[in-house]
PATIPA-895407 format. One line per 8 residues: number of its first residue (from 1); their letters; for each residue x, y, z negated of C-alpha. Coordinates in steps of 0.02 Angstrom, whole numbers, plus 50000, padded with zeros to 5 digits. Example, Ala and Ser with C-alpha at 12.3 -4.5 7.8 and 13.67 -1.06 7.14 Angstrom:
// PATIPA-895407
1) as) 50615 49775 49610  50684 49947 49643
//
This chain:
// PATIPA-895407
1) xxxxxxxx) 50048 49465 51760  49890 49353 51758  49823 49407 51584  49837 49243 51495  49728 49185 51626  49742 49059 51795  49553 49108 51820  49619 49325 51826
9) xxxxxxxx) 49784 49291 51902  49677 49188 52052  49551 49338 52091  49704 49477 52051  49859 49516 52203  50014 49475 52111  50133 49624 52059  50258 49676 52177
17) xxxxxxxx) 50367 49768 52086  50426 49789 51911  50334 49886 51782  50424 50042 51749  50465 49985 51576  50544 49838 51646  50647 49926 51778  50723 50036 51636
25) xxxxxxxx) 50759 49905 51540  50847 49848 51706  50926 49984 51736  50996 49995 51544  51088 49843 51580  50957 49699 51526  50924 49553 51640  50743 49503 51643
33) xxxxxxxx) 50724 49284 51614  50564 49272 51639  50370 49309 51585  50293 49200 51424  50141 49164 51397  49993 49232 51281  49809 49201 51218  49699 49185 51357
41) xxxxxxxx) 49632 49364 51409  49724 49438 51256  49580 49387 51153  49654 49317 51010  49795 49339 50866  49815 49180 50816  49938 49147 50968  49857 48969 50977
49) xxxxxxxx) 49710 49015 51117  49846 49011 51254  49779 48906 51410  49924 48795 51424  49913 48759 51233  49994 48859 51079  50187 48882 51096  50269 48782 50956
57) xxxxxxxx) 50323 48911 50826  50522 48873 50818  50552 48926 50607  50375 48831 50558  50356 48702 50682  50150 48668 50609  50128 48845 50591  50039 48963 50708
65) xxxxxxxx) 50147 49073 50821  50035 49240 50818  49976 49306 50953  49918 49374 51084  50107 49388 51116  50177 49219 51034  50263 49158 51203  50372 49308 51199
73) xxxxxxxx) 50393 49268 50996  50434 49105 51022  50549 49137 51161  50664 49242 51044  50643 49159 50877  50684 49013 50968  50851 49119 51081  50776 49032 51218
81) xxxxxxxx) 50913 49053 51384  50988 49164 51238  50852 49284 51234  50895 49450 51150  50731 49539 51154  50554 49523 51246  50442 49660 51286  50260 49649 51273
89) xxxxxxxx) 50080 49756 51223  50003 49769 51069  49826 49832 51051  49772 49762 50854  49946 49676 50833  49980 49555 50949  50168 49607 50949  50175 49640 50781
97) xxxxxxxx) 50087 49501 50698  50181 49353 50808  50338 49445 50770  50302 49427 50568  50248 49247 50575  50403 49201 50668  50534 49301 50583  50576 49446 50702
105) xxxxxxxx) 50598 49620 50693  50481 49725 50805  50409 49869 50847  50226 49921 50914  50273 50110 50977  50182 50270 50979  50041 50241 51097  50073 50353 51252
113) xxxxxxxx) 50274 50343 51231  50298 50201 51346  50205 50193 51507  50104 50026 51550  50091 50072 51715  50091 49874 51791  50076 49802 51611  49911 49678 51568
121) xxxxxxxx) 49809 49754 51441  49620 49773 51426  49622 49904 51303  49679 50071 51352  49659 50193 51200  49720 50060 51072  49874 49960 51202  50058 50039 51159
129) xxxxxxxx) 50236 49945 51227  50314 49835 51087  50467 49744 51085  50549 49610 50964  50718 49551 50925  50804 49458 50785  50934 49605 50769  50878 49804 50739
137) xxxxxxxx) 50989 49866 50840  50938 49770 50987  50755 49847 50947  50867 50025 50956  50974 49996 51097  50787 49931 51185  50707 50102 51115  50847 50223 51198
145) xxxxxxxx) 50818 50143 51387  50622 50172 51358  50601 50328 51237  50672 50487 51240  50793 50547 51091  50720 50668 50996  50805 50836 50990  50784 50847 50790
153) xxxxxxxx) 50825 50652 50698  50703 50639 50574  50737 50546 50414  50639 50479 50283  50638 50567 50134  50499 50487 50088  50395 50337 50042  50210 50305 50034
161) xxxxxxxx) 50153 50122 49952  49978 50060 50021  49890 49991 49859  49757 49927 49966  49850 49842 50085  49942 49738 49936  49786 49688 49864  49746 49616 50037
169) xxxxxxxx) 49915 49506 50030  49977 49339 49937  50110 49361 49791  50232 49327 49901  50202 49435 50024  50166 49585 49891  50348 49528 49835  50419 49611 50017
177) xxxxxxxx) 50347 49778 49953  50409 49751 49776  50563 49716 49838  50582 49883 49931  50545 49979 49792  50684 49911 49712  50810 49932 49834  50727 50115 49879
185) xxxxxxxx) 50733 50181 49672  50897 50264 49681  50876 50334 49906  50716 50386 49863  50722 50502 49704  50620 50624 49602  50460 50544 49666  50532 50520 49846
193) xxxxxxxx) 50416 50318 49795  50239 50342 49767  50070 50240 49801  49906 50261 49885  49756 50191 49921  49738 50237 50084  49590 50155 50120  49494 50279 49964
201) xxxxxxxx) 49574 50417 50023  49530 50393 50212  49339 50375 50172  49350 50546 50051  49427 50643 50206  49341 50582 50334  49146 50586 50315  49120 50493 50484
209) xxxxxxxx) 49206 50361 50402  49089 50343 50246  48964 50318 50391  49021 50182 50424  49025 50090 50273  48913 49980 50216  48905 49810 50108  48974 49697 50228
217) xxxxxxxx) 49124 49833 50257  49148 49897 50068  49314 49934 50083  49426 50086 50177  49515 49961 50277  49387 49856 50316  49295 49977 50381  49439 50036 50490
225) xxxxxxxx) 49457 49850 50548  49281 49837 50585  49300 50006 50687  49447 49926 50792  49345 49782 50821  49210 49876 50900  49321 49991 50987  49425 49857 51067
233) xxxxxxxx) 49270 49750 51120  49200 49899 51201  49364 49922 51300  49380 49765 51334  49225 49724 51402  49234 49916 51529  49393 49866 51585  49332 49665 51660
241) xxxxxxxx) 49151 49632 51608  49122 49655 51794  49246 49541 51830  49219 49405 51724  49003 49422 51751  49033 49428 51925  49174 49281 51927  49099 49177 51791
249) xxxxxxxx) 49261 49105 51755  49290 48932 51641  49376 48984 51474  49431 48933 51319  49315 48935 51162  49385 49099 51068  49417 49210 51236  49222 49140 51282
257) xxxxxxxx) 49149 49177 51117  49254 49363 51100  49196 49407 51267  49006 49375 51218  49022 49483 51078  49109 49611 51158  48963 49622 51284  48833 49668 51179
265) xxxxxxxx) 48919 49829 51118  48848 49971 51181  48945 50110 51217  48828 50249 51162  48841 50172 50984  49023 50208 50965  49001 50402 50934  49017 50390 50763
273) xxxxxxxx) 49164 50266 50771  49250 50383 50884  49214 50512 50806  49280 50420 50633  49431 50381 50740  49483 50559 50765  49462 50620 50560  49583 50460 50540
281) xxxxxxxx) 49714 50516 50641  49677 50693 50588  49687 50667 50387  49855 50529 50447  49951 50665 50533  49953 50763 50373  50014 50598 50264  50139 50572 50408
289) xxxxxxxx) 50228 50742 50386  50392 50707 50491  50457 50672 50312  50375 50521 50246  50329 50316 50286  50212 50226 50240  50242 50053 50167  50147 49889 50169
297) xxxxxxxx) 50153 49710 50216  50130 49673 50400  50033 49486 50370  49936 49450 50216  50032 49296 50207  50144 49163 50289  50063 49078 50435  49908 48959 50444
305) xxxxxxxx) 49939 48788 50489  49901 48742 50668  49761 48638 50604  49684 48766 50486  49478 48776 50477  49357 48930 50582  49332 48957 50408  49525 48988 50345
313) xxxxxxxx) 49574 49060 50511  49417 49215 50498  49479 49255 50323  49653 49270 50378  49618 49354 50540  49501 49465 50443  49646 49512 50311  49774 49511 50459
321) xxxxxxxx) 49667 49670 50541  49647 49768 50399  49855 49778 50407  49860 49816 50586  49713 49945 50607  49786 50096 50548  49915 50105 50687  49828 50051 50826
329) xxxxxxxx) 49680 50150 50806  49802 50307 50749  49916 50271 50883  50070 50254 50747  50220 50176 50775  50259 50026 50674  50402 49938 50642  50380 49763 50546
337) xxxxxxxx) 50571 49678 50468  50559 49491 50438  50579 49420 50274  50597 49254 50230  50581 49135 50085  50656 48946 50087  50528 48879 49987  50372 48966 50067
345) xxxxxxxx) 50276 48892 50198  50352 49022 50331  50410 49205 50370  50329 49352 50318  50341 49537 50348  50359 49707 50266  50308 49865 50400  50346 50048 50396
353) xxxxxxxx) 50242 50141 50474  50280 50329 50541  50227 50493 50610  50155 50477 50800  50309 50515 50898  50429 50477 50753  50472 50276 50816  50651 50320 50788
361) xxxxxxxx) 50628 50367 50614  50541 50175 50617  50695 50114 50669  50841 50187 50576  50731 50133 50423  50734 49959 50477  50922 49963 50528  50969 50072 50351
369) xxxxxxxx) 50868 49955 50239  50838 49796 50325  50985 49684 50303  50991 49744 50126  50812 49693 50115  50808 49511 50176  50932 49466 50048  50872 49530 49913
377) xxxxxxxx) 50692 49462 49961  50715 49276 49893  50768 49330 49705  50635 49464 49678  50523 49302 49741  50602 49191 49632  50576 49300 49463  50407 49333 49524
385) xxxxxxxx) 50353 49162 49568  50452 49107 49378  50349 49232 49296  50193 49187 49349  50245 48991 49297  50313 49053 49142  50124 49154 49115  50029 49001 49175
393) xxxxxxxx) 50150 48882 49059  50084 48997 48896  50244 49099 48880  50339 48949 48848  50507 48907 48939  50522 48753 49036  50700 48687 48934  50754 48720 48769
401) xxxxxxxx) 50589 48718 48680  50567 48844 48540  50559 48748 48370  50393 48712 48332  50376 48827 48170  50426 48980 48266  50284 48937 48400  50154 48912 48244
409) xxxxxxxx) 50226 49091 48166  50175 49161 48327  50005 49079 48358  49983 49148 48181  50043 49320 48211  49916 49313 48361  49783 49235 48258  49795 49384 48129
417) xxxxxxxx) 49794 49513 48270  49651 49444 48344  49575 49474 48185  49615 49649 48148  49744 49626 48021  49886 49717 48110  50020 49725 47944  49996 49521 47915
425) xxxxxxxx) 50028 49506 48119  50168 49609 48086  50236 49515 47958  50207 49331 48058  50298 49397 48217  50430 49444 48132  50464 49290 48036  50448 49181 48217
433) xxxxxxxx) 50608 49298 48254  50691 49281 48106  50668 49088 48095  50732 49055 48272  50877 49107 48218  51057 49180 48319  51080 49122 48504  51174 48968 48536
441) xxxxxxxx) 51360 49029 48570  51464 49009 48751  51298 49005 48851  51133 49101 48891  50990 49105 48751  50880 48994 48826  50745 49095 48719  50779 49256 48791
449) xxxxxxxx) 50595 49261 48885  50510 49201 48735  50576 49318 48620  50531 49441 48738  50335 49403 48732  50357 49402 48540  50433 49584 48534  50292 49641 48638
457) xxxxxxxx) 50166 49573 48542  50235 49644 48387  50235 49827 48490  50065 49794 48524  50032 49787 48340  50137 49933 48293  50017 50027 48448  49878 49997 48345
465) xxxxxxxx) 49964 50035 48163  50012 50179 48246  50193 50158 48219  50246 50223 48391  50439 50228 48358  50445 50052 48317  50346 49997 48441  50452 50078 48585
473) xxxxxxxx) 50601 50018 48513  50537 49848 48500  50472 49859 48684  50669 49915 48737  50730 49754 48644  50604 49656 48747  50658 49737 48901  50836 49684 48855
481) xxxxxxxx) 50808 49512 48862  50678 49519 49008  50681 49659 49110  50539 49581 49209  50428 49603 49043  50275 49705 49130  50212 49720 48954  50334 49789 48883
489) xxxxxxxx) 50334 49924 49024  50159 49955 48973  50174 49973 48800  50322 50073 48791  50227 50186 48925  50091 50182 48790  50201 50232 48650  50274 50366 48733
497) xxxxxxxx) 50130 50437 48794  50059 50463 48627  50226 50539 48580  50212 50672 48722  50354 50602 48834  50247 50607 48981  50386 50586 49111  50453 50438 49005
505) xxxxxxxx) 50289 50355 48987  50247 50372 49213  50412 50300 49246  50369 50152 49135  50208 50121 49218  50294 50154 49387  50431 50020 49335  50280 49906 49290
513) xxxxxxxx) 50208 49937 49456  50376 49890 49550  50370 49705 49460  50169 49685 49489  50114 49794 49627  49916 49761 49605  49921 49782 49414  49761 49892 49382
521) xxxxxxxx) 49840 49959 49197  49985 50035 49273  49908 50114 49407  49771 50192 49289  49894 50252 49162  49992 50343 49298  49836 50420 49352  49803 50469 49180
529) xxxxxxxx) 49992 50518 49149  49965 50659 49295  49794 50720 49239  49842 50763 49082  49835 50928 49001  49897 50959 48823  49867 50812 48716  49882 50636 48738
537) xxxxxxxx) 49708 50546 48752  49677 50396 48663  49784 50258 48663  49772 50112 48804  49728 49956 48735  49812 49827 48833  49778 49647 48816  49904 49522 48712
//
């Protein structure tokens, strides 16, 4: 095809025959409609650089597509001519990231798996076949007419949660992964679930890595990101620098301004990055042990408004690549399921990522978990999203107020804590309780989430009294009436910690870490948890 480009498809001969992919895909039964359109010269993601103008995303009309591949996005989100499934490249996640921001499932596939013999790509280390569909088992049937069966089916036994890739994302979008450790608990037991910050761990195991980091790349997925970026220019500009010096062709802004950039890279200076490239995949093989996935959102968030600032659309394309980079410069498949949220301002995405020739293991995933997923997406969103009102309201509840004496009891138990006198804060918390009285009968307590906060607080107090039996008991009662109480979690974790009941205390922190996956105390007390040796250390002292 012409690249995204009337200026390239003018100075190329047109194909005259299908790419092999396509002719299996023919031969499997499928009947090619037609070819979509992309970013000029694949040198975007946005999916809005396309020459003939950005192809209207069909589930957020004023939201960007994603690209380089948003024609073929757009085509099936939209089940244009009743499309089933389109096949395109991705390089840094141009099938991935269009697929995400318009509610498809997809795959980017290990690189090498599919051939792109007669396929338009610029990029030949990083390019690997991708297809999308709004049904898994299209993306299946599609992977048995291009990739071979393995002779031993893998399954996951196994899940890996990318801390760092979370922190990257909105709350929303963190929800996707919160959500799968939900559903996952019970498949995935005896510490089948478990986090990492891959980034940290890449730049300990890799010391070309460290090389590469510096202040303006701080981060372990930054400086991945930044190493794709170079990498792709480079390739980029050796597969049609000649061309487009020699040509001089008239082009839009970003493909113009990309192709500038990617000239200046010199080729001798990516030894390190290559190099850096290699100890990735290296210390990733071993992660990726025919056993386990790894889990994180695909986009950081739902998709920037067609209108959105250089400014917006750099942070977002910058967050976007840190998700992306670890399977296209490892080669990894990567399977993204769409998730959805009627309220938010569009689709977002929650990936699995596998061994290098484990795709199918991708897939069954996806078909396993994925339905199961997307509905149960919205309500961990909802209890997130009324939490975080409920924190930003002052722990109040939006109906039913809480008489106003039991609110002053509390700002008084508070008051007293604040001021080191832990038996008076005692003694006001519990009188807040006592004076709100019984629940209202043949309905819910419309108090239940404010009680909760008080029974914490009081557990904080009996933390510090040392009182650790009453303060796990009062954390339980919390937990009855909110199980979405992250500090109760913590200070029950706390509690039994100091009691010896390690294995109690980690799964407390873990269950904190399910409800708030970037919360910084949970993921430090389960570090602590598994470092200890004999004793408890000194108690954590988390905030009221």
């Amino acid at each position: 095809t012409g690249l995204g480009s009337p200026a390239w498809a003018a100075t190329h001969a047109p194909a005259t025959r299908d790419a092999p992919a396509v002719a299996s895909l023919r031969a499997a039964g499928a009947d090619g409609i037609g070819v979509t359109r992309m970013d000029e010269l694949g040198c975007s993601i946005t999916g809005c650089d396309a020459v003939d103008g950005a192809p209207i995303n069909p589930v957020a009309h004023d939201k960007i597509p994603g690209g380089s591949s948003s024609g073929a996005a757009v085509s099936v989100a939209g089940a244009a001519k009743e499309v089933d499934m389109a096949l395109a490249v991705d390089s840094s996640g141009g099938v991935r990231v269009s697929a995400a921001h318009c509610g498809l499932y997809a795959i980017r596939t290990t690189h090498g798996t599919v051939a792109l013999d007669g396929a338009s790509s610029a990029t030949g280390s990083l390019a690997a076949a991708g297809w999308m569909s709004r049904d898994p088992d299209v993306i299946a049937a599609t992977a048995t007419a291009l990739i071979p069966l393995p002779k031993d089916q893998l399954s996951v036994s196994r899940v890996m949660v990318l801390e760092d890739a979370i922190d990257l994302c909105d709350d929303i979008a963190s929800c996707g992964v919160a959500t799968a450790c939900m559903l996952l608990k019970d498949a995935f037991k005896n510490g089948g679930i478990s986090r990492l910050n891959l980034g940290k761990h890449l730049l300990m195991s890799c010391p070309s890595l460290r090389e590469m980091q510096n202040k303006d790349c701080a981060t372990g997925l930054d400086v991945l990101r930044n190493c794709l970026r170079l990498i792709e220019g480079e390739e980029v500009w050796s597969e049609i620098g000649g061309w487009y010096s020699a040509e001089k062709p008239e082009t839009g802004a970003k493909a113009k301004e990309y192709l500038l950039g990617a000239s200046k890279i010199a080729t001798d200076s990516l030894r390190v990055i290559k190099q850096a490239r290699e100890e990735v995949r290296a210390a990733v093989d071993l992660l990726l042990d025919g056993v386990t996935v790894l889990l994180l959102p695909t986009t950081p968030c739902a998709p920037p408004t067609m209108n959105a600032g250089a400014e917006a659309t750099a942070t977002w394309e910058r967050k976007v690549l840190q998700l992306t980079c670890l399977s296209s410069l490892t080669g990894t498949p990567q399977l993204t399921i769409p998730l959805t949220y009627e309220q938010a301002e569009g689709p977002y995405g929650l990936s699995v990522v596998a061994g290098r020739k484990q795709d199918y293991m991708c897939i069954e995933f996806a078909r396993r978990f994925g339905a199961q997923l997307r509905e149960a997406f919205p309500d961990v969103v909802q209890a997130e999203l009324t939490r975080l009102k409920y924190e930003e309201n002052g722990g109040k509840d939006d109906s039913d107020a809480v008489p106003s004496m039991c609110e002053e009891l509390k700002a008084q138990g508070n008051e007293e804590f604040k001021a080191g006198n832990f038996n008076e804060a005692i003694v006001k918390y519990t009188e807040a309780l006592t004076a709100l009285g019984p629940p209202p009968n043949m309905r819910p307590d419309p108090h239940r989430a404010w009680k909760s906060v008080v029974l914490s607080n009081r557990a904080m107090t009996n933390l510090k009294l040392g009182v650790y039996n009453d303060a796990e008991d009062d954390c339980t009662a919390a937990l009855k009436l909110n199980e979405k109480n992250v500090k109760a979690y913590l200070r029950r974790g706390a509690a039994r910690s100091v009691s010896g009941n390690y294995l109690e205390a980690i799964d407390d922190f873990e269950r904190a870490l399910l409800i708030e996956p970037k919360n910084a105390d949970a993921k430090s007390e389960i570090v602590r948890m598994k470092g200890i040796i004999g004793g408890a250390d000194q108690i954590p002292d988390f905030d009221m």
